[in-house]
C-alpha angles and dihedrals in degrees: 000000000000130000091272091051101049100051079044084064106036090050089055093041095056093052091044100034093174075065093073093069095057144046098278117230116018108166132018129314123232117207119193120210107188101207121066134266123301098029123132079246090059098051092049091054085050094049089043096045095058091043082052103052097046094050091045095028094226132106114266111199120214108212122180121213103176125179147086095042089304092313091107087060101028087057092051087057091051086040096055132088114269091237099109096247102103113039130151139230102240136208134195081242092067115025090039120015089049095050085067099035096052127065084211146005133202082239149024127234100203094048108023093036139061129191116227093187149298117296092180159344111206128174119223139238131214113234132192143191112262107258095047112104111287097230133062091231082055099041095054086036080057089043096051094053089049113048117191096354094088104086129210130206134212149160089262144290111333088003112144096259087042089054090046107041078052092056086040088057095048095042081053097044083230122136098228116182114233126233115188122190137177093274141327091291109082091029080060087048089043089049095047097048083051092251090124132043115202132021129174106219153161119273088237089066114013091056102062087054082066097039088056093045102246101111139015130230110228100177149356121227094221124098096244134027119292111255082221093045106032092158093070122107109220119246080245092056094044086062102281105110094167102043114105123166127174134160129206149192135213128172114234138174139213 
């Protein structure tokens, strides 16, 4: 077992500590996204699962429940037994934004969850359909003549880039128009066949749009420029010197 494989199984044994008595694990590994396919989410889990079953040679299954903001998904992990084989692949959207969103939950994430550790902590770009203006000064300027009529997309109400294109438009003192969908998927597909105009997304997806040349990429929410995007101007440097976004994964288990 090498160095990766060891800190893989410490880490699951400590959140299953019953796991450290036996060969863990002994059959495959579901692991529950709960966004649809084609999200960033999605391809993380992807990526992490086949990190994952080659360290603890074992299968880990990536399984998406998508539905009701995460909730759908984040409720099959609480649901499951603590065994570790179920665990999810977690997001600020669903573990924090929806407690606050929601008056209740079928589950709760201090009590029912436990986080195993931090996958990742990604900034995010803006993207926009081709046609729109090509810099951020120019988009807002557009914005601002025309109040209510720029649209926004998102994975859904209190989702991470619906949180975050509110708190754009009111950095840049804009009235943007809010379209939610079940998940970043079809806004991607939306904003691609130039439906939508703005989405706030991850550089693993957002990227190849502009690649393609069906979108553009206007500004990045780090502080400074992204390594895998260098060409892009930060919001701070567009003229937006308070506005931060960034999204992030865990994994976690009932």
């Amino acid at each position: 077992m090498d160095r990766r494989q060891s800190l893989a199984a410490l880490a699951l044994a400590y959140a299953f500590p019953t796991l450290a008595q036996e060969n863990y694990p002994s059959r495959p590994i579901r692991l529950i996204v709960a966004f649809g396919t084609g999200s960033a989410n999605d391809i993380i889990a992807r990526g992490l699962a086949r990190f994952m079953s080659e360290d603890l040679e074992q299968s880990v299954v990536v399984e998406s429940r998508a539905g009701a903001g995460g909730t759908t998904g984040t409720g099959a992990v609480a649901r499951a037994a603590p065994d570790g084989y179920t665990i999810g692949l977690g997001t600020g959207s669903q573990l924090v934004m929806n407690v606050g969103l929601y008056k209740t939950l079928p589950f709760d994430v201090d009590r029912d969850l436990r986080s195993i550790g931090l996958v990742s902590r990604t900034s995010l770009l803006l993207a926009a359909r081709a046609g729109l203006p090509r810099t951020l000064p120019e988009l807002i300027a557009y914005a601002r003549a025309n109040p209510g009529k720029v649209n926004f997309g998102s994975a859904g109400a209190g989702s991470i880039n619906h949180i975050m294109g509110e708190a754009f438009a009111e950095a840049a003192g804009i009235s943007l128009l809010h379209v939610p969908y079940k998940g970043n998927g079809p806004a991607l597909n939306d904003l691609a066949g130039g439906h939508l105009d703005l989405l706030l997304d991850v550089p693993i997806t957002a990227l190849p749009l502009a690649q393609s040349g069906k979108a553009q990429v206007l500004a990045v929410s780090s502080q400074q420029r992204s390594a895998v995007a260098p060409q892009v101007p930060t919001f701070a440097e567009s003229g937006l010197p308070d506005y931060q976004a960034y999204s992030w994964n865990n994994l976690f288990a009932p």
